[in-house]
N, CA, C and O atoms as a GROMACS GRO file, in nm:
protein
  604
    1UNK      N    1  12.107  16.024   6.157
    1UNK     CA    2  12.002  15.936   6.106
    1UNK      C    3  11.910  15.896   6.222
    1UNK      O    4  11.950  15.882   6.337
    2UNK      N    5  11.811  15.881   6.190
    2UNK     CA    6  11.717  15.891   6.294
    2UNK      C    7  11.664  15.699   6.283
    2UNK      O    8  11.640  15.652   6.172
    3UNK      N    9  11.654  15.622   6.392
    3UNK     CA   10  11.666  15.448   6.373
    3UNK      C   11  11.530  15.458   6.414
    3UNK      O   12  11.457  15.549   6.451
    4UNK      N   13  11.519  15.317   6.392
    4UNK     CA   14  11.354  15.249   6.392
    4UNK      C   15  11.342  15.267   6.551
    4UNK      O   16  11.447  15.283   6.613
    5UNK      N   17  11.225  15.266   6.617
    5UNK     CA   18  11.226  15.244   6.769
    5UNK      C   19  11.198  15.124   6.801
    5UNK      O   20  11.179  15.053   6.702
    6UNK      N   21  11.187  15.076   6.893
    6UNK     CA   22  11.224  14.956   6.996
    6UNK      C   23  11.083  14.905   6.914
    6UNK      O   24  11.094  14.818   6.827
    7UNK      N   25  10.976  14.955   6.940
    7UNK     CA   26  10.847  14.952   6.943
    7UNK      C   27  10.843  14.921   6.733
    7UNK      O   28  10.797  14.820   6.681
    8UNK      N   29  10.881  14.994   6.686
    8UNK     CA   30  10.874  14.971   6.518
    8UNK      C   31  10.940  14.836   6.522
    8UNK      O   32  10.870  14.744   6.479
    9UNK      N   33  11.069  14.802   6.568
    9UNK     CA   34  11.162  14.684   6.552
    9UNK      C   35  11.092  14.583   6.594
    9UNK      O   36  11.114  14.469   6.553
   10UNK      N   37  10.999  14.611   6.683
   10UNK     CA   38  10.910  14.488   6.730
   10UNK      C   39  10.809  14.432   6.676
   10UNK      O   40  10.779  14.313   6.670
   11UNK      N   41  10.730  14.571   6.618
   11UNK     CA   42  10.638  14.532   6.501
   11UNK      C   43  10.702  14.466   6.379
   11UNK      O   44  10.628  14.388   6.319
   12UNK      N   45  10.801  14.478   6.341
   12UNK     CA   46  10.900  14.450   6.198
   12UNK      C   47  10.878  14.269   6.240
   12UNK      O   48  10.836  14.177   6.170
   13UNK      N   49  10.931  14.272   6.396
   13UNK     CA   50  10.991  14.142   6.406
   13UNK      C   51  10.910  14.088   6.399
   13UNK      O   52  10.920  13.983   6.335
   14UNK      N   53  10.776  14.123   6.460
   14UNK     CA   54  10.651  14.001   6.466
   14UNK      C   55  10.600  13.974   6.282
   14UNK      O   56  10.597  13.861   6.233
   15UNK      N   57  10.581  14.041   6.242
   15UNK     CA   58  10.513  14.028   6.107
   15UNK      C   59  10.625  13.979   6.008
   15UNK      O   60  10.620  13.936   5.893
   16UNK      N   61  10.712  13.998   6.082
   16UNK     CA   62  10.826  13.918   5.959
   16UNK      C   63  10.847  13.786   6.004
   16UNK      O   64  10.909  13.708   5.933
   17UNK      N   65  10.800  13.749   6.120
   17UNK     CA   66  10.766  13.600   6.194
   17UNK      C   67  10.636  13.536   6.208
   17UNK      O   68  10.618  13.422   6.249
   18UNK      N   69  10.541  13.624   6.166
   18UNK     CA   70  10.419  13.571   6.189
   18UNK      C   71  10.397  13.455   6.074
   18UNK      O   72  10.435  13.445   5.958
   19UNK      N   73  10.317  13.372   6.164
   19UNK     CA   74  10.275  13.238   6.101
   19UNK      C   75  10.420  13.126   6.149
   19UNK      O   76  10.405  13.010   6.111
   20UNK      N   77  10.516  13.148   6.207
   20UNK     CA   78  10.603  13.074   6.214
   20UNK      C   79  10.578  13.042   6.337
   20UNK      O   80  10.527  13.123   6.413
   21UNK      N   81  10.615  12.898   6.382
   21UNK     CA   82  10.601  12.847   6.480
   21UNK      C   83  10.786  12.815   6.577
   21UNK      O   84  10.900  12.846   6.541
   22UNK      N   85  10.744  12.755   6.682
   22UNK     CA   86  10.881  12.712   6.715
   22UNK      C   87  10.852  12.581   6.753
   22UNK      O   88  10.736  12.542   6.752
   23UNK      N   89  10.960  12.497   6.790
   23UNK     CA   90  10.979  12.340   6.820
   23UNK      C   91  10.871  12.286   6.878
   23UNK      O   92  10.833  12.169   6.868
   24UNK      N   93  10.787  12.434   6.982
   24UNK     CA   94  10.674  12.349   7.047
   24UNK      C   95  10.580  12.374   6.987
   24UNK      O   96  10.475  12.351   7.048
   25UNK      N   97  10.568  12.416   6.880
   25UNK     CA   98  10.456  12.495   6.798
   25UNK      C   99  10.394  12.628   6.872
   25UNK      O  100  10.273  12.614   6.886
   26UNK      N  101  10.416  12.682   6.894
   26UNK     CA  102  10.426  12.787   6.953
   26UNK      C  103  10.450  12.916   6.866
   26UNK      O  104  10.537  12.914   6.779
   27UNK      N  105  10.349  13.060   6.895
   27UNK     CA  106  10.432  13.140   6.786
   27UNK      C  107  10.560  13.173   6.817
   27UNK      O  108  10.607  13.186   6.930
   28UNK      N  109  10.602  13.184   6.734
   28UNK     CA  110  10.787  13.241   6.673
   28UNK      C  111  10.729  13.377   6.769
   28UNK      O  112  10.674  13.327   6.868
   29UNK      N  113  10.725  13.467   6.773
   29UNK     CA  114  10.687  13.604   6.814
   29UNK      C  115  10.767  13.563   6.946
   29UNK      O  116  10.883  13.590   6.977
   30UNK      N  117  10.652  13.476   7.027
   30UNK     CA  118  10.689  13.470   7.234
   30UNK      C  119  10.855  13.414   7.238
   30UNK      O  120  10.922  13.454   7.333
   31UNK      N  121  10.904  13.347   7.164
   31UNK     CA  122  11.077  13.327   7.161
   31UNK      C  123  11.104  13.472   7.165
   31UNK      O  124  11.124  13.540   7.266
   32UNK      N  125  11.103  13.514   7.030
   32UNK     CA  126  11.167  13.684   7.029
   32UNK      C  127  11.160  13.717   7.115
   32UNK      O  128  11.270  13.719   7.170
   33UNK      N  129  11.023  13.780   7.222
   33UNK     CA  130  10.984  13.845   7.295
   33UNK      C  131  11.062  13.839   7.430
   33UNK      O  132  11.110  13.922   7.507
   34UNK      N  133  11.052  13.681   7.424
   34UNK     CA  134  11.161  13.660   7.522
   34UNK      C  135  11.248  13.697   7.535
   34UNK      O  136  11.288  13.758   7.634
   35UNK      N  137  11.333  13.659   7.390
   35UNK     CA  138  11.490  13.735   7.386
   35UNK      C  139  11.525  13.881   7.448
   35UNK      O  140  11.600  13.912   7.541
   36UNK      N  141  11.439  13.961   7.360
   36UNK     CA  142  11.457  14.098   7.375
   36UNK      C  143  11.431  14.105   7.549
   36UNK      O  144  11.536  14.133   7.608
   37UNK      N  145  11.314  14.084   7.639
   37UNK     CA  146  11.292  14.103   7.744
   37UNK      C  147  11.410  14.049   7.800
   37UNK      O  148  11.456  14.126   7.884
   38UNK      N  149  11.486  13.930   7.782
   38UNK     CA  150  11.578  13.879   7.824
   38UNK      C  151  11.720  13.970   7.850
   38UNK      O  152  11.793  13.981   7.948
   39UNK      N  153  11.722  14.004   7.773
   39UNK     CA  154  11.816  14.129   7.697
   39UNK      C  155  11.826  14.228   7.793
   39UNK      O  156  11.933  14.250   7.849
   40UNK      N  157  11.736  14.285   7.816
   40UNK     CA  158  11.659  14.377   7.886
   40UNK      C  159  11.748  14.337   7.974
   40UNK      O  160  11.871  14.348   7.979
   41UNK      N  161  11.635  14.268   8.074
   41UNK     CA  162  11.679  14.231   8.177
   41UNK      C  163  11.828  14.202   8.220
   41UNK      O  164  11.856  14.207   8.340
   42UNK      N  165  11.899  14.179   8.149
   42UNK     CA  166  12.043  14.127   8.145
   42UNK      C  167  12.132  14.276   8.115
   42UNK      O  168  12.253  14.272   8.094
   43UNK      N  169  12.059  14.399   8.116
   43UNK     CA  170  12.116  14.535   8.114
   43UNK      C  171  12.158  14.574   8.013
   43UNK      O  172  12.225  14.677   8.005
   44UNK      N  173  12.107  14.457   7.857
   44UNK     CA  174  12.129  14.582   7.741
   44UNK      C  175  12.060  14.658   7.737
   44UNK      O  176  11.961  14.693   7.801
   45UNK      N  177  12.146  14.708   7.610
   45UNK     CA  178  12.140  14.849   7.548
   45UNK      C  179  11.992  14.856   7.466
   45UNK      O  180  11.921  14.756   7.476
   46UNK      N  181  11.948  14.953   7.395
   46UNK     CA  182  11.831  14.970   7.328
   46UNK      C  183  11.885  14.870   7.141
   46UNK      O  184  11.820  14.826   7.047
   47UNK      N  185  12.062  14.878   7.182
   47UNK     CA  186  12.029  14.841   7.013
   47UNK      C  187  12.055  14.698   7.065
   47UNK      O  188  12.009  14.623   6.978
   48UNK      N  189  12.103  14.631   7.156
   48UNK     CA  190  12.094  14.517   7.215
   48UNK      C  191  11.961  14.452   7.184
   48UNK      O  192  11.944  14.351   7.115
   49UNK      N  193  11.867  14.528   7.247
   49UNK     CA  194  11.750  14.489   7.281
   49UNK      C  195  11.662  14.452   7.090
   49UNK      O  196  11.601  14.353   7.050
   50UNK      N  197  11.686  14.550   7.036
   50UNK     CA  198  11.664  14.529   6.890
   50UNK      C  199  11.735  14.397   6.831
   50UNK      O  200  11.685  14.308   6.762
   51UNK      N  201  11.834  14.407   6.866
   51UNK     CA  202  11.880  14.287   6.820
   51UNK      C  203  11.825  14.143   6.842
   51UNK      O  204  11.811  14.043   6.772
   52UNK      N  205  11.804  14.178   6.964
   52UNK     CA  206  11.685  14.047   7.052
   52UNK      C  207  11.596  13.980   6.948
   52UNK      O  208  11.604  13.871   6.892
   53UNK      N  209  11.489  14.104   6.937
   53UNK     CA  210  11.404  14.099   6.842
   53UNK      C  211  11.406  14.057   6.681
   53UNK      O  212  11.309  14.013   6.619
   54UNK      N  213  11.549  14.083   6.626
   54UNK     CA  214  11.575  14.044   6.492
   54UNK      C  215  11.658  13.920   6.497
   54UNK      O  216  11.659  13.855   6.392
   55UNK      N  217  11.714  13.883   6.575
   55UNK     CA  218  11.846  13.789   6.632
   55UNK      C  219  11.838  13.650   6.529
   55UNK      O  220  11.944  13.598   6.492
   56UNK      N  221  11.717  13.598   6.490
   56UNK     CA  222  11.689  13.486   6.399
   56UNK      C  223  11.626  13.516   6.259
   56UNK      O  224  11.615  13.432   6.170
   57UNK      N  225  11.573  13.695   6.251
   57UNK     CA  226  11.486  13.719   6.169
   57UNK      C  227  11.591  13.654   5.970
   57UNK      O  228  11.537  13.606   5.871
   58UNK      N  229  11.686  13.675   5.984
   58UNK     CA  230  11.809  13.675   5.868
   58UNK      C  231  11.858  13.503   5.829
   58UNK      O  232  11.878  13.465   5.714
   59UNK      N  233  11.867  13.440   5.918
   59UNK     CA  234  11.866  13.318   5.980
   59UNK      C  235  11.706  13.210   5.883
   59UNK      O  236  11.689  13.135   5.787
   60UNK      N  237  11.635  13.271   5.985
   60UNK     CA  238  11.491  13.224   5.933
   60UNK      C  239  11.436  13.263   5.765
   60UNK      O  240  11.391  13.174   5.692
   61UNK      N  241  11.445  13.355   5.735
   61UNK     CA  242  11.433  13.420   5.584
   61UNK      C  243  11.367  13.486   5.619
   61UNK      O  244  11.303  13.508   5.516
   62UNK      N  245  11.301  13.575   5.730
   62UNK     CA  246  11.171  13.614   5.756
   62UNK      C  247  11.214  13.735   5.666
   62UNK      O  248  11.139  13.776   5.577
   63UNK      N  249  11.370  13.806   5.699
   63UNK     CA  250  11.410  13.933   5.651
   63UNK      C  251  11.536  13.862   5.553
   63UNK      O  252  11.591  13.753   5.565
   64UNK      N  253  11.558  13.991   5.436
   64UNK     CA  254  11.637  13.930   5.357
   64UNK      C  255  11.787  14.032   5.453
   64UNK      O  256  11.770  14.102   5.553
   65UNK      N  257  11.904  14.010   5.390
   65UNK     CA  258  12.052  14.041   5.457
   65UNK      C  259  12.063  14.234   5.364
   65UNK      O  260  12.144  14.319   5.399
   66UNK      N  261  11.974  14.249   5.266
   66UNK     CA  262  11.969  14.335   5.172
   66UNK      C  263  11.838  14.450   5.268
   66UNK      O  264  11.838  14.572   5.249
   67UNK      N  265  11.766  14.400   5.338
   67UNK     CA  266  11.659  14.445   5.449
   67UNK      C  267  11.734  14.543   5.552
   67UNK      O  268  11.715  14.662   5.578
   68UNK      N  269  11.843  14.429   5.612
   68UNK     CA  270  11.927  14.442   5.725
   68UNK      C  271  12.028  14.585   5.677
   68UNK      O  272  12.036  14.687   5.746
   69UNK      N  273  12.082  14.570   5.578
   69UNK     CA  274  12.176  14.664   5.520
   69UNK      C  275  12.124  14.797   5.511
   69UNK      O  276  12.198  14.892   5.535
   70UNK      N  277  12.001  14.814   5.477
   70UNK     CA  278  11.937  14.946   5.441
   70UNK      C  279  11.825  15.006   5.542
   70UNK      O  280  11.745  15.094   5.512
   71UNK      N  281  11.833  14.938   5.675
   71UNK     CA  282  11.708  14.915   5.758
   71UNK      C  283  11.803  15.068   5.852
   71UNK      O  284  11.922  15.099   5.851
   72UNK      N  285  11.697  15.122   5.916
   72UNK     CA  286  11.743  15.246   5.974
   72UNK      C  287  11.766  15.177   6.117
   72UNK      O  288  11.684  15.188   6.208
   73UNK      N  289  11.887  15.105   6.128
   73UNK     CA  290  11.876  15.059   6.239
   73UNK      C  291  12.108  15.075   6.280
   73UNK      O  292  12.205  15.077   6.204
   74UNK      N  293  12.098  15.081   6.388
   74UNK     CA  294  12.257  15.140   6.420
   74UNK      C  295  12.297  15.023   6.344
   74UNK      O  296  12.226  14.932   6.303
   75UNK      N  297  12.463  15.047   6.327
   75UNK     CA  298  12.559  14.965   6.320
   75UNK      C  299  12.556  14.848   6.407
   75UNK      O  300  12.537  14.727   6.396
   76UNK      N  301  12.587  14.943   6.508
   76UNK     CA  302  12.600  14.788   6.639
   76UNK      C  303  12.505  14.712   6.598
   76UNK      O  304  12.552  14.607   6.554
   77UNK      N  305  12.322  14.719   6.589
   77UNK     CA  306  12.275  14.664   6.635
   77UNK      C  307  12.246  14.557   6.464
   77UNK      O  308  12.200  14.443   6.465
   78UNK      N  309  12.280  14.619   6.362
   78UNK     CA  310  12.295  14.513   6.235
   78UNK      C  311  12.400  14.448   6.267
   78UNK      O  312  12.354  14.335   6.283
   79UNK      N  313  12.569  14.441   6.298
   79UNK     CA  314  12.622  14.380   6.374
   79UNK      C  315  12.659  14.316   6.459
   79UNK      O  316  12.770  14.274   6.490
   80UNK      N  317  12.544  14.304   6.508
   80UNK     CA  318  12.477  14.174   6.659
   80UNK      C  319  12.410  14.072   6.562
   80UNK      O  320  12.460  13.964   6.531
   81UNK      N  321  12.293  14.119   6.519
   81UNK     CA  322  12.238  14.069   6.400
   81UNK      C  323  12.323  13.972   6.310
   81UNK      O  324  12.311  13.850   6.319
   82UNK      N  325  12.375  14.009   6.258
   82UNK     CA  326  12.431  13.936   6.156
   82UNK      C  327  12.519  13.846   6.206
   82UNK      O  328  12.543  13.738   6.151
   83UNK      N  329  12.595  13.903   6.366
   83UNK     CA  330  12.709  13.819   6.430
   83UNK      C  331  12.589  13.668   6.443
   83UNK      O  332  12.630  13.553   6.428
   84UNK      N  333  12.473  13.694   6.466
   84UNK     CA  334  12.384  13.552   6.545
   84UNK      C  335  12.319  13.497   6.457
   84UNK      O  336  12.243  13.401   6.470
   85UNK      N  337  12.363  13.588   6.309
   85UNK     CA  338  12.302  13.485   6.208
   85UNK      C  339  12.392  13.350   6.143
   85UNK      O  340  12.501  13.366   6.089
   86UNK      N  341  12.337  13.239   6.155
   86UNK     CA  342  12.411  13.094   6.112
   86UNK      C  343  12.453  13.094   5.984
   86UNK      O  344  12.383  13.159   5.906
   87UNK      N  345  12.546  13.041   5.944
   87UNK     CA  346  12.551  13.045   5.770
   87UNK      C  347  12.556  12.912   5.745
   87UNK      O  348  12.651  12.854   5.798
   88UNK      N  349  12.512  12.873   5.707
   88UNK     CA  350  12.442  12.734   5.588
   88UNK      C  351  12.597  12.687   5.653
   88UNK      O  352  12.687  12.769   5.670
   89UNK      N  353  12.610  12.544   5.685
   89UNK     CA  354  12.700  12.464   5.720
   89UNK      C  355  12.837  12.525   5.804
   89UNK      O  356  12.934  12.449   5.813
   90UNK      N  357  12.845  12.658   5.865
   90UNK     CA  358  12.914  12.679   5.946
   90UNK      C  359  12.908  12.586   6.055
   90UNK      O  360  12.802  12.533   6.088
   91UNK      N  361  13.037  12.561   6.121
   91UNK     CA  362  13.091  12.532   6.236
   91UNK      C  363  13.035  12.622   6.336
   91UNK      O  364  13.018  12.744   6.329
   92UNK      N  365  13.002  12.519   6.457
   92UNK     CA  366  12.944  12.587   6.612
   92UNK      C  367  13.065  12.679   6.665
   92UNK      O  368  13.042  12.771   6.744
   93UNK      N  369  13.233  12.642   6.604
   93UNK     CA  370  13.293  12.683   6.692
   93UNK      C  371  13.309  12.825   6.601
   93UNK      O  372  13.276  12.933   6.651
   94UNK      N  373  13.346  12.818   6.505
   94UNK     CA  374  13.324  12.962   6.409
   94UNK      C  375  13.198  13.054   6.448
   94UNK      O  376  13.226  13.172   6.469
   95UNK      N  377  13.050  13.013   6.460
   95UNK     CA  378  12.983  13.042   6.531
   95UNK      C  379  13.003  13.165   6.658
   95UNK      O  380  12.970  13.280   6.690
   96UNK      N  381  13.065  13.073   6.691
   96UNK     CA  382  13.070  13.162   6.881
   96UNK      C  383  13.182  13.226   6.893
   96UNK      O  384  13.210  13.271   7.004
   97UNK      N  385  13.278  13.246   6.776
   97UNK     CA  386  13.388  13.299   6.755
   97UNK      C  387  13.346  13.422   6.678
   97UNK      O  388  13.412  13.519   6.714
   98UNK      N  389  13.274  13.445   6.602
   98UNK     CA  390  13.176  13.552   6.573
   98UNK      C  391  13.111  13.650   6.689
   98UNK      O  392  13.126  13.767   6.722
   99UNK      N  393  13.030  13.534   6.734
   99UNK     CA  394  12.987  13.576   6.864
   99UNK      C  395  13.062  13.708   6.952
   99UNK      O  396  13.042  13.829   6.951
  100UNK      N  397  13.142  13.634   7.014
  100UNK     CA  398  13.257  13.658   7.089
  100UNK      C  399  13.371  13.780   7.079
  100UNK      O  400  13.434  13.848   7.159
  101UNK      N  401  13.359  13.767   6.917
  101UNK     CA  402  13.480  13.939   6.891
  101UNK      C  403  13.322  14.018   6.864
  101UNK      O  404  13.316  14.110   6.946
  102UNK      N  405  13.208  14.015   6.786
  102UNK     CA  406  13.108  14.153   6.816
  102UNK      C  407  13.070  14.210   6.936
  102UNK      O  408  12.978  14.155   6.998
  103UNK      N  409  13.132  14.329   6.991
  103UNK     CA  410  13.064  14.404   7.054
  103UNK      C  411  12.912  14.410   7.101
  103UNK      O  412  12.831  14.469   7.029
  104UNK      N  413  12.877  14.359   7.203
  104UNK     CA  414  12.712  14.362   7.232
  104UNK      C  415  12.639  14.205   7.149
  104UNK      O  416  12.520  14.216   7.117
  105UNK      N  417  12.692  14.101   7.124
  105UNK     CA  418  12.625  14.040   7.084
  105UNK      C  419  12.617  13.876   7.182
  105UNK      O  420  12.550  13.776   7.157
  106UNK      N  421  12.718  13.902   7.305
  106UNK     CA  422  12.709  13.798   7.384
  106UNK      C  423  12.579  13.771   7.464
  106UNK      O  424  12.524  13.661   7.474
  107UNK      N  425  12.536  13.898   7.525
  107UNK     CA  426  12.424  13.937   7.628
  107UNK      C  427  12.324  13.883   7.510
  107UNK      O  428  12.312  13.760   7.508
  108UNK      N  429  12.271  13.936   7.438
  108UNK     CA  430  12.189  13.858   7.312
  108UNK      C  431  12.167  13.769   7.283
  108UNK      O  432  12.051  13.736   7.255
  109UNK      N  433  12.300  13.666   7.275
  109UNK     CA  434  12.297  13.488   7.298
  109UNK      C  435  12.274  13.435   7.379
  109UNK      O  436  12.233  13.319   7.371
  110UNK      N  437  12.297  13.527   7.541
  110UNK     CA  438  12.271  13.435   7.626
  110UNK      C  439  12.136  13.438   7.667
  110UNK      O  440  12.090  13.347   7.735
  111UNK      N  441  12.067  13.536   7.633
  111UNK     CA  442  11.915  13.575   7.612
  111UNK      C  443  11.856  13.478   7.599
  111UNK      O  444  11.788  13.420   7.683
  112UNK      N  445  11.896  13.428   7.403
  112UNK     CA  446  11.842  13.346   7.341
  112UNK      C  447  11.922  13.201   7.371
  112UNK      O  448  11.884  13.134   7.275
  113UNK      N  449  11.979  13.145   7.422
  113UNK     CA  450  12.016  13.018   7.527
  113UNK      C  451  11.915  12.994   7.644
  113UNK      O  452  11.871  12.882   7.669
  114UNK      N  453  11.881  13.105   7.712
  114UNK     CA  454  11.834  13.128   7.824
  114UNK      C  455  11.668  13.048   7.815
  114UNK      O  456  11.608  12.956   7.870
  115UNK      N  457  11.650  13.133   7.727
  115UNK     CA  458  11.492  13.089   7.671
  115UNK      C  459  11.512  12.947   7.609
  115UNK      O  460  11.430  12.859   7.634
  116UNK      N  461  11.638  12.921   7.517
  116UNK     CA  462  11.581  12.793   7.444
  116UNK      C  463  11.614  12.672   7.528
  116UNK      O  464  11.580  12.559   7.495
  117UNK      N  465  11.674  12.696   7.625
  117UNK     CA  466  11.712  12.610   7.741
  117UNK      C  467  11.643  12.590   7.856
  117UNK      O  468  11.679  12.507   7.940
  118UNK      N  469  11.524  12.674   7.871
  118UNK     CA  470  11.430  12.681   7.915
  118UNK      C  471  11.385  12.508   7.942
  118UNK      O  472  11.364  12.437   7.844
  119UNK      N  473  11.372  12.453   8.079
  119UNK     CA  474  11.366  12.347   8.119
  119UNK      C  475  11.179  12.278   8.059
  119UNK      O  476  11.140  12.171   8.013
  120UNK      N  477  11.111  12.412   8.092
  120UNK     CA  478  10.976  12.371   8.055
  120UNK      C  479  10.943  12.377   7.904
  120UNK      O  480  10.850  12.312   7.856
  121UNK      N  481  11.022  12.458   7.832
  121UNK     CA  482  10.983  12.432   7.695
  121UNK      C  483  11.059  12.302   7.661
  121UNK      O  484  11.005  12.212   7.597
  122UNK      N  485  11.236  12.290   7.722
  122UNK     CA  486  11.240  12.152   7.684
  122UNK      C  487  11.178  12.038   7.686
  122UNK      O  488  11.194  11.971   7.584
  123UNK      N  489  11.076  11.967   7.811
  123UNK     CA  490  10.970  11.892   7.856
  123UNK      C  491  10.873  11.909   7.770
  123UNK      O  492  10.780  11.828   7.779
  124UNK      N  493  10.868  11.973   7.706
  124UNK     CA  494  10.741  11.965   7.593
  124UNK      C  495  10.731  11.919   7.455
  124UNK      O  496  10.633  11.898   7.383
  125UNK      N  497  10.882  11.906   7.432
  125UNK     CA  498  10.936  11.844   7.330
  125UNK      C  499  10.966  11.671   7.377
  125UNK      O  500  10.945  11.616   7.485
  126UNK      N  501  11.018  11.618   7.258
  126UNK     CA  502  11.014  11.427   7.277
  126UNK      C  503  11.144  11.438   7.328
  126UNK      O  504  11.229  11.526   7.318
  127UNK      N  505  11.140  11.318   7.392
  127UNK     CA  506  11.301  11.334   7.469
  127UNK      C  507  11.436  11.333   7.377
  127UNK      O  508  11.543  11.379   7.414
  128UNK      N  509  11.411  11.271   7.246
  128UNK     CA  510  11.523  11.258   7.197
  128UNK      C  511  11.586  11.417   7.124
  128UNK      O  512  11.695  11.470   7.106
  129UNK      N  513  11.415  11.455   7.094
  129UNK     CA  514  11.486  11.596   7.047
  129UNK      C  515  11.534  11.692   7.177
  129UNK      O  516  11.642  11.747   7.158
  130UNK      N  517  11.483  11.714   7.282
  130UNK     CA  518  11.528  11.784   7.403
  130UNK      C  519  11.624  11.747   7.466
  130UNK      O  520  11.648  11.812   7.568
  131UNK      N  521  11.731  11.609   7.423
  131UNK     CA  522  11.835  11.577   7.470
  131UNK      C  523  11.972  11.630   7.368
  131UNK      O  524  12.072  11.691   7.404
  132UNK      N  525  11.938  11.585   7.240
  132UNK     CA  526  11.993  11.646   7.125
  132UNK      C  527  11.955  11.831   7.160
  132UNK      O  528  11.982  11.835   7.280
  133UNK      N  529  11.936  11.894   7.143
  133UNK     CA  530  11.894  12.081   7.196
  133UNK      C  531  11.950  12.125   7.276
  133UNK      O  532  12.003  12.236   7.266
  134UNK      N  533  11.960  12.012   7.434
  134UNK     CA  534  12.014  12.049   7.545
  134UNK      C  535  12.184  11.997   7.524
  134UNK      O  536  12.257  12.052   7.607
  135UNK      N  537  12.236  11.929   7.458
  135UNK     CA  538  12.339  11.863   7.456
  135UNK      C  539  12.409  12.006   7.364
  135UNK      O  540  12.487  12.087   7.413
  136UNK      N  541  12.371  12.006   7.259
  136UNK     CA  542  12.418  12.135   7.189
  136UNK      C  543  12.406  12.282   7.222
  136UNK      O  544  12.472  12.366   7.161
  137UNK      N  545  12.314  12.319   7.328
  137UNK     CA  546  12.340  12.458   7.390
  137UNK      C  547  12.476  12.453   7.501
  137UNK      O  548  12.567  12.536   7.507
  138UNK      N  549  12.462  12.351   7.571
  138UNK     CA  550  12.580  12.309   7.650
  138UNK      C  551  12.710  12.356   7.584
  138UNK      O  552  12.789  12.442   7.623
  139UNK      N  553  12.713  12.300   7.506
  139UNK     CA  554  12.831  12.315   7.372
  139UNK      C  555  12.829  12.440   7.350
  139UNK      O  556  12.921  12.511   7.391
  140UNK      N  557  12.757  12.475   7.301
  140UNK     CA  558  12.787  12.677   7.237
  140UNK      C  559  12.778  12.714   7.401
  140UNK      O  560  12.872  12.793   7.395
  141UNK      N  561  12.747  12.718   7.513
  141UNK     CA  562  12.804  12.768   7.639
  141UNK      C  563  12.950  12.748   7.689
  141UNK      O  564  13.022  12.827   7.749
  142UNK      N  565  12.974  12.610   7.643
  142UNK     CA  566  13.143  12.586   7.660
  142UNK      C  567  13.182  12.715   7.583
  142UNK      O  568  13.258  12.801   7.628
  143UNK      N  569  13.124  12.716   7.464
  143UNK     CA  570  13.259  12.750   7.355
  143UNK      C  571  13.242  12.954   7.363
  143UNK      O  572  13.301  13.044   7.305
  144UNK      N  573  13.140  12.949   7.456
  144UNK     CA  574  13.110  13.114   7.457
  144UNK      C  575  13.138  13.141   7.590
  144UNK      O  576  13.084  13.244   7.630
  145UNK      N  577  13.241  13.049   7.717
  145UNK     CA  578  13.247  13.069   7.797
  145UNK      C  579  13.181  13.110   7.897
  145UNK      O  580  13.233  13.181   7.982
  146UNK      N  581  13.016  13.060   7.904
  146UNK     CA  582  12.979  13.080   7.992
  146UNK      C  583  12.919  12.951   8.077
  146UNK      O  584  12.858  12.868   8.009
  147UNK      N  585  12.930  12.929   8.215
  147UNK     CA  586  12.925  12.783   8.255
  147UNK      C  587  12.799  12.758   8.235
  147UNK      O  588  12.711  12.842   8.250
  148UNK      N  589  12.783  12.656   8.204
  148UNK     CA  590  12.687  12.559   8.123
  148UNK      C  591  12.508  12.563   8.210
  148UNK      O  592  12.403  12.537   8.152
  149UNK      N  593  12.526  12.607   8.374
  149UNK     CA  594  12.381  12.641   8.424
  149UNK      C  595  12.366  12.804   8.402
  149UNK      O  596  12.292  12.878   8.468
  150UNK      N  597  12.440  12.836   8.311
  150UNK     CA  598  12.426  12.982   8.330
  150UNK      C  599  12.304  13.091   8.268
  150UNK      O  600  12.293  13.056   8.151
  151UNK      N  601  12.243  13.162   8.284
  151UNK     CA  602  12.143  13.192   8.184
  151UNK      C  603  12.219  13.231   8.091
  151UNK      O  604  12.171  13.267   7.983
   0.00000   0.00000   0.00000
């Protein structure tokens, strides 16, 4: 089977995010972008790196879970995917316990930690929400074992 390329997955991701903003109002897109570059940088893989890019798309509604299933995209990398998608009132620690047994989906989180922990996007937010954000990435770093200044 022949998969979407880096470059299609990216287009998918932006237009299935476009118009969405993030905490700082900001487009949704430059988070992704981050991720995936993050990814990158951190020595994933190509379906790693896809994953980057979709990592909230399932999460957000941008893509439906029926998208994900039939999307020409590897195993692994719907399986990163889905490992980083939240389910309606799950537990943080179930969460990162997901996390944690998928194959290739740690480097991905810490991507997306990396960025949302990001000291200058936190400062741009009100303190109470950037204390509450920073207090809870801390937490999914405990619980994903990686020390808490870590990218």
């Amino acid at each position: 089977m022949e998969y979407l390329s880096l470059t299609e997955v990216e287009g998918i991701a932006r237009s299935a995010h476009a118009g969405q903003t993030d905490k700082n109002g900001r487009p949704y897109a430059e988070h992704l972008a981050a991720v995936a570059r993050g990814v990158a940088e951190r020595g994933g893989s190509e379906e790693q790196v896809a994953a980057g890019w979709l990592h909230d798309a399932i999460e957000d509604d941008a893509l439906s879970r029926e998208w994900l299933a039939g999307a020409a995209l590897s195993a692994t990398t719907k399986a990163i995917v889905d490992a980083l998608t939240k389910r309606p009132g799950e537990p943080l620690e179930e969460y990162t316990a997901r996390i944690l047994a998928t194959p290739g989906a740690l480097v991905v989180k810490r991507a997306d930690l990396a960025h949302n922990s990001d000291p200058v996007r936190l400062a741009s937010l009100d303190p109470a929400t950037a204390e509450r954000l920073a207090a809870k990435y801390r937490r999914t770093r405990e619980l994903l074992g990686l020390a808490v200044d870590s990218d």
